[in-house]
N, C-alpha and C positions, 0 to 999 in steps of 0.2 A: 651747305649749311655754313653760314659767317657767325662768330661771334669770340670771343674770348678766349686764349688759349688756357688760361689760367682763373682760378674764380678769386676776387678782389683782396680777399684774407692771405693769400699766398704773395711771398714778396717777388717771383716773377712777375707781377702782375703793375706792381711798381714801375714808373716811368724811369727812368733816369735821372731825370730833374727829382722829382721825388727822392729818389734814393739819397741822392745826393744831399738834398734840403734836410732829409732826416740825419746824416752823415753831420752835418754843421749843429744842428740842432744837438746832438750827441756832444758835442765838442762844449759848446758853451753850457749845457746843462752840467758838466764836469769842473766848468771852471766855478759856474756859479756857486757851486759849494764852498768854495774860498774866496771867492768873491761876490759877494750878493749884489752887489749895486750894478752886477752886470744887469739885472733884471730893468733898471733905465735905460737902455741899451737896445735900439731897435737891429737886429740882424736882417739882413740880407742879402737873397742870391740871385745873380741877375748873370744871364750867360757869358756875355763878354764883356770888359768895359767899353764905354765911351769914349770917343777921341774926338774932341774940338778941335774946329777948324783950323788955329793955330798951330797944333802937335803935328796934323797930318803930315803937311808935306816934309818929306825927307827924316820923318821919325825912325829913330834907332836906336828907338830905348826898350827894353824887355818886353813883354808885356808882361802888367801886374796881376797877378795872383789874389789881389785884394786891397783894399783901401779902408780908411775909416773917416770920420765928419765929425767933429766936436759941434758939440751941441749949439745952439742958435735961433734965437728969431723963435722963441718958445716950443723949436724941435728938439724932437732927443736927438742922442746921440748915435750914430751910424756905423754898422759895420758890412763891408758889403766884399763877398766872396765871389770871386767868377768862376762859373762850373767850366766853360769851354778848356780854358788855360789851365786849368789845374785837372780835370781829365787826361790831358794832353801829356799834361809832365809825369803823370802816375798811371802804373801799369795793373794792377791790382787794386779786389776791394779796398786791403787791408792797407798797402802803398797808399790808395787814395784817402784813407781814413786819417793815418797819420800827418800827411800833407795840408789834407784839410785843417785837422788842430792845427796844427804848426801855421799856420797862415790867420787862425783865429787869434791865438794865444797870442803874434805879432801884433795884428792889430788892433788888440784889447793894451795890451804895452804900449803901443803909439797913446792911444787915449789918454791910457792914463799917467803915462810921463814915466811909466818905469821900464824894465829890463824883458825881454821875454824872460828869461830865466828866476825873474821874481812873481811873473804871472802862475809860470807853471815850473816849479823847480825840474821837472822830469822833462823840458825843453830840449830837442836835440838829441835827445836819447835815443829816443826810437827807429 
C-alpha cells in the first residue's frame, strides 16, 4: 500500500519549498505591519539564482542569498529569495527563519534606499 505518510493538515506533509515559501511569507507579513507599501512588492522564491553567460566563467563571487528589482516597465517591484543557498548556510528551522528575515529585511532596504536597521530596528539581533 503507497500513499501519504502524513495527511496534508500536518506540516510533515509540507514540501520543503513550501515550508520555506511560508518561512518568507512569515518574514514580510512582519515587516508589512510597519511598512504597508511592502504589499506593492511582488516576493519571490526561486531555488537558486541565475548566472548569465557573462558571470560564468571564472566566477568568484558569493553566491547571493537574494536579490531585489525596482520596479519597471509597469512591473512591480521584486524581491526574490534563493531557498538552495540559504538552506545551505542554515542548520536549523529556527537558524533558517532568522536568515531568512535577515535577507528579506536586506532586500526590502535595498528598495527602498534605507538601512536594514530602519527596516527592521531588531536587525542583527537575532
Amino acid at each position: 500500500m503507497r500513499g501519504p505518510i502524513a495527511p496534508p493538515q500536518v506540516p510533515l506533509a509540507a514540501s520543503r519549498a513550501e515550508t520555506f515559501a511560508d518561512l518568507v511569507q512569515d518574514s514580510v507579513e512582519r515587516l508589512e505591519r510597519r511598512w504597508p507599501q511592502l504589499a506593492d512588492i511582488d516576493f519571490l522564491v526561486q531555488d537558486v539564482p541565475r548566472l548569465d553567460g557573462a558571470a560564468a566563467p571564472g566566477w568568484d563571487e558569493t553566491v547571493p542569498l537574494g536579490g531585489a528589482v525596482t520596479a519597471r516597465d509597469g512591473r512591480p517591484a521584486r524581491v526574490v529569495i534563493y531557498r538552495r543557498p540559504v538552506e545551505i548556510r542554515s542548520k536549523g528551522r529556527d537558524e533558517r527563519a532568522a536568515l531568512v528575515h535577515e535577507v528579506v529585511v536586506e532586500q526590502v532596504a535595498d528598495l527602498l534606499g534605507l538601512t536594514p536597521e530602519t527596516v527592521d530596528p531588531r536587525y542583527g539581533e537575532d
